[in-house]
C-alpha positions as CSV (number, residue, x, y, z in Angstrom):
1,X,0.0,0.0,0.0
2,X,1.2,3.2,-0.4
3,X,2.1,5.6,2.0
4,X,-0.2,8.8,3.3
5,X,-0.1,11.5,0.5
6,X,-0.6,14.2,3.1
7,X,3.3,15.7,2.8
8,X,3.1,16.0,-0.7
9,X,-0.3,17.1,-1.6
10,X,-2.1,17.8,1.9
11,X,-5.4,17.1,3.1
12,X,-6.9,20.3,3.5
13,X,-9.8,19.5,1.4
14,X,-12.5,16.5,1.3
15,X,-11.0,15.1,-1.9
16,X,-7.1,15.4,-1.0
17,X,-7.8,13.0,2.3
18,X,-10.1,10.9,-0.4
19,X,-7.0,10.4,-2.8
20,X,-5.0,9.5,-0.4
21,X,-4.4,5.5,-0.2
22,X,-3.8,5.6,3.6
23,X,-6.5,8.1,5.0
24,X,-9.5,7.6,2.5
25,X,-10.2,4.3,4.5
26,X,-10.6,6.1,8.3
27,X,-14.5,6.8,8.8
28,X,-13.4,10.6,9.3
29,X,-10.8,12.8,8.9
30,X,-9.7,15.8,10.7
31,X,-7.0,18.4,9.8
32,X,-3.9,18.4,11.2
33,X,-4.0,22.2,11.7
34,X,-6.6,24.7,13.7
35,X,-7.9,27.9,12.1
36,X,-8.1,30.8,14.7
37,X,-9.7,34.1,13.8
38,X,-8.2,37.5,13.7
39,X,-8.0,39.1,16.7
40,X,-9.2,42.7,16.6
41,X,-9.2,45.9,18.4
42,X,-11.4,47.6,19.7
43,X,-10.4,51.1,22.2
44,X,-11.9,51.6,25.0
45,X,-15.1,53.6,25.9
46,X,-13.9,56.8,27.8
47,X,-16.5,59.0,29.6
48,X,-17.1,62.7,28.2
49,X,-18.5,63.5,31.9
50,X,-16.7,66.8,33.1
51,X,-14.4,67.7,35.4
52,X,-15.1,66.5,39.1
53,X,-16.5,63.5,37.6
54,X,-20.0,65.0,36.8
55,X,-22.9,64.4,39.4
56,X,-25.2,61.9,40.0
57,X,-28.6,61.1,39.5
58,X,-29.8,63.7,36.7
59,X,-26.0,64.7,35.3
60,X,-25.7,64.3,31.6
61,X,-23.0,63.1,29.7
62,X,-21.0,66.9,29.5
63,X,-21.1,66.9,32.9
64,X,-23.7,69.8,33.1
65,X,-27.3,69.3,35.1
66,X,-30.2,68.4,33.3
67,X,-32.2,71.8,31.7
68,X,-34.9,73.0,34.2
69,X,-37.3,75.4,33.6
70,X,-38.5,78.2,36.1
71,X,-41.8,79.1,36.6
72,X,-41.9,82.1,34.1
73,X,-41.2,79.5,31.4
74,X,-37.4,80.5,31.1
75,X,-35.4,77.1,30.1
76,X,-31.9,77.2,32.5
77,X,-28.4,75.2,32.0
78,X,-25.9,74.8,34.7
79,X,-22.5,74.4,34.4
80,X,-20.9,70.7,35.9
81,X,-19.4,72.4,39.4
82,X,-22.9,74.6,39.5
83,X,-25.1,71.8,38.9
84,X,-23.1,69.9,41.8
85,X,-24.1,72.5,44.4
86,X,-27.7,72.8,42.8
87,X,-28.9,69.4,42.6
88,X,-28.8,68.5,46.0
89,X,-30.9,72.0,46.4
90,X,-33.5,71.1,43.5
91,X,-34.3,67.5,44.9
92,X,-35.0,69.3,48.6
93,X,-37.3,71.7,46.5
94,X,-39.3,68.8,45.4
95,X,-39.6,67.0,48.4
96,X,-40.8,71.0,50.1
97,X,-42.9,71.3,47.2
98,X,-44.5,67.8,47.6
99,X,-45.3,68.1,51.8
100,X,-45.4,71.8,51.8
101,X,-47.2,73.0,49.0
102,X,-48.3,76.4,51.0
103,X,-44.7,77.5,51.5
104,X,-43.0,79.9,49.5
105,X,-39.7,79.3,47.1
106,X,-36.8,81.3,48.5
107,X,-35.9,83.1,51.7
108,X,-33.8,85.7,50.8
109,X,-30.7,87.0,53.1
110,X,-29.2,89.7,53.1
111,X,-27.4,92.6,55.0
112,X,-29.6,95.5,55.9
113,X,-27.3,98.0,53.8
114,X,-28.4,95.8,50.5
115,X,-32.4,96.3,50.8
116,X,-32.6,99.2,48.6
117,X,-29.6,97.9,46.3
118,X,-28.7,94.6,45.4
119,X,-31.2,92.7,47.5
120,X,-33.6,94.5,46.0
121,X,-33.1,94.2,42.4
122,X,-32.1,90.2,43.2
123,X,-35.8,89.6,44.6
124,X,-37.4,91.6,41.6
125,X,-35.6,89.0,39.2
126,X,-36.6,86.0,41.0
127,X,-40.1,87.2,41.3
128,X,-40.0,87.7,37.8
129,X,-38.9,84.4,37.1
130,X,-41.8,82.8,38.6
131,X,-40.7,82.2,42.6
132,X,-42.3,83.3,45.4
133,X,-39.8,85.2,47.6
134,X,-39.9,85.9,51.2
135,X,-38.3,89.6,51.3
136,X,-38.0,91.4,54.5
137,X,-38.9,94.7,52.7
138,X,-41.9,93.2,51.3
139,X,-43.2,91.0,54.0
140,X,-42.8,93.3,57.0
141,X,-45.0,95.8,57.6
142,X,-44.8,98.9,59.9
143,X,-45.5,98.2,63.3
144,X,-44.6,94.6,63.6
145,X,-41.2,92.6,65.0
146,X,-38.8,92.2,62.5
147,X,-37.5,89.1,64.4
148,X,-40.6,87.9,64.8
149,X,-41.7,88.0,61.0
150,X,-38.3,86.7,59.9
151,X,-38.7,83.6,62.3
152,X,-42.0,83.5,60.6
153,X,-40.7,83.5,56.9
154,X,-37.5,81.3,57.7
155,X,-40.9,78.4,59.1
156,X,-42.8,79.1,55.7
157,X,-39.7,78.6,53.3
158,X,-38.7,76.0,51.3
159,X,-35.1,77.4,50.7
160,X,-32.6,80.3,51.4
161,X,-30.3,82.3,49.5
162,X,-27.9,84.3,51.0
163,X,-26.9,87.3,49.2
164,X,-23.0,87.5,50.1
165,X,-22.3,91.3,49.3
166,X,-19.3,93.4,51.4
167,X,-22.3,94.8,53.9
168,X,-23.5,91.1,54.7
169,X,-19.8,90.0,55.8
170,X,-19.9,93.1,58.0
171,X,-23.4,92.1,59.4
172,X,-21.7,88.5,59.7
173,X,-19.2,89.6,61.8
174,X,-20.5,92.0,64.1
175,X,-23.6,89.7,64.8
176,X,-26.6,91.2,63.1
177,X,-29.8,89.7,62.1
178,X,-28.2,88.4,59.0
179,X,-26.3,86.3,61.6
180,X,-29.3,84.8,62.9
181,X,-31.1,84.5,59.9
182,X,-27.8,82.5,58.3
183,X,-27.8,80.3,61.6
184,X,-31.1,78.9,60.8
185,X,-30.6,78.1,57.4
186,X,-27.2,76.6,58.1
187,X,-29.4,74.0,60.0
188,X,-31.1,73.6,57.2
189,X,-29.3,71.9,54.5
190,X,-31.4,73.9,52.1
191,X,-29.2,77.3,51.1
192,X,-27.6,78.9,48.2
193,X,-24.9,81.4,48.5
194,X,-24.7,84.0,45.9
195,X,-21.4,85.8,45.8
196,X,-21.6,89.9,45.0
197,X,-18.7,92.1,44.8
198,X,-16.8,89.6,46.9
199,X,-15.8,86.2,46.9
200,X,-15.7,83.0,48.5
201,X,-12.8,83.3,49.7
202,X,-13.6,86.3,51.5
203,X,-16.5,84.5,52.8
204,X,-14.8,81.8,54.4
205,X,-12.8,84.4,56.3
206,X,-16.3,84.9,57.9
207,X,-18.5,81.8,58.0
208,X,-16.5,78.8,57.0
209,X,-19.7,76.9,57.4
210,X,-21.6,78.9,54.5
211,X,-18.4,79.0,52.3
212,X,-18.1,75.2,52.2
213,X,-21.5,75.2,50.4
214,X,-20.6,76.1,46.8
215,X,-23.0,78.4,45.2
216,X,-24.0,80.8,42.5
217,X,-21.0,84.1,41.9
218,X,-22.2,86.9,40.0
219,X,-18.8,87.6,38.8
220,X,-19.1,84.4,36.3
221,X,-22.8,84.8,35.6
222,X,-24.7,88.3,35.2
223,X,-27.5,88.6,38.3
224,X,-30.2,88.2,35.9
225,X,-28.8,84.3,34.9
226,X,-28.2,83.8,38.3
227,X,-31.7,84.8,39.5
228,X,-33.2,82.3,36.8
229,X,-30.9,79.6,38.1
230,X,-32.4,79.9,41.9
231,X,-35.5,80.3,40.7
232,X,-35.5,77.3,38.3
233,X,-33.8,74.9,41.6
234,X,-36.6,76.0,43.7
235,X,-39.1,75.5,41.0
236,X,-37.3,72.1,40.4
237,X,-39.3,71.5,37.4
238,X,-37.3,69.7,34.5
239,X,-37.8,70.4,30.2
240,X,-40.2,67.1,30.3
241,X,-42.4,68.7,33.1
């Protein structure tokens, strides 16, 4: 008999192995060699979210908050670090909103040297943005306690904003009503700082406490964007609502 054929012609096919005098007699044949396939490459998936790792629960992909809306229909954008402080604020708002339906937006802080300035034009832009706003210059009348009525508005808030201005880290630090106002909310977990003509830096100085709680600076943003982007957290309504 001859010998196997396989060294000279192969038996990579049916018929080679058939012509061959040796192998055409086993029942089957198998190859001597294996086929693999090609290995490919594929990179990896990196995140787009942005810098701080983005936020949870709401972030998207560019690391900037989901659009909300405020009540006056204006649609608001927040940067990844400003959406990281706001978020926490917006899902408070809901929960206020849902088991305190009577209560107002916003508390607004501020010194007693800002009521006819800053303060004032700040609450006319969140008003006009849809929020209710408890303002001391609005909401006290003549004849009754200050204290008393601020106590009052603190209970029938849902959150604060503290208007950081020069006058209020003078009020800060000699004691004022600001002061008491700002220990209340502090307790709250439920305040925005806004930054105006100073910074945080300058803050911390005065109330590490309120410093440590990242907020809105309307050195980045002009008052008016800032005012819609309080007034959209405390709305905490979303583009789909």
């Amino acid at each position: 008999m001859s010998g196997c054929t396989a060294p000279v012609y192969g038996h990579r096919t049916a018929s080679g192995a058939a012509n061959c005098p040796v192998c055409r007699y086993r029942s089957s044949y198998r190859p001597s060699y294996s086929y693999s396939p090609p290995v490919t490459y594929s990179p990896p998936v990196t995140s787009n979210r942005g810098g701080g790792g983005g936020s949870s629960g709401g972030a998207r992909s560019s690391g900037s908050g989901r659009p909300r809306r405020t009540r006056g229909g204006r649609s608001v954008s927040y940067t990844s670090v400003e959406w990281r402080s706001i978020e926490p604020i917006a899902r408070k708002a809901e929960e206020q909103a849902r088991e305190h339906p009577e209560r107002r937006d916003l508390f607004l802080c501020h010194a007693w040297d800002d009521r006819n300035g800053c303060a004032s034009e700040l609450y006319n832009l969140l008003s006009s943005n849809g929020a209710t706003v408890w303002f001391s210059e609005k909401d006290v009348g003549l004849g009754k306690s200050l204290i008393r009525e601020i106590d009052r508005g603190l209970a029938n808030s849902r959150i604060g904003i503290v208007l950081v201005t020069p006058a209020l880290l003078t009020s800060l630090a000699g004691q004022g009503i600001a002061d008491k106002e700002l220990s209340v909310l502090l307790h709250t977990d439920r305040v925005i700082p806004v930054a105006h003509g100073t910074t945080f830096e300058a803050l911390r100085d005065v109330s590490p406490m309120l410093a440590s709680r990242s907020g809105l600076d309307t050195a980045r943003s002009s008052m008016q964007d800032v005012a819609a982007k309080v007034a959209a957290a405390a709305a905490a309504l979303t583009e789909d609502d």
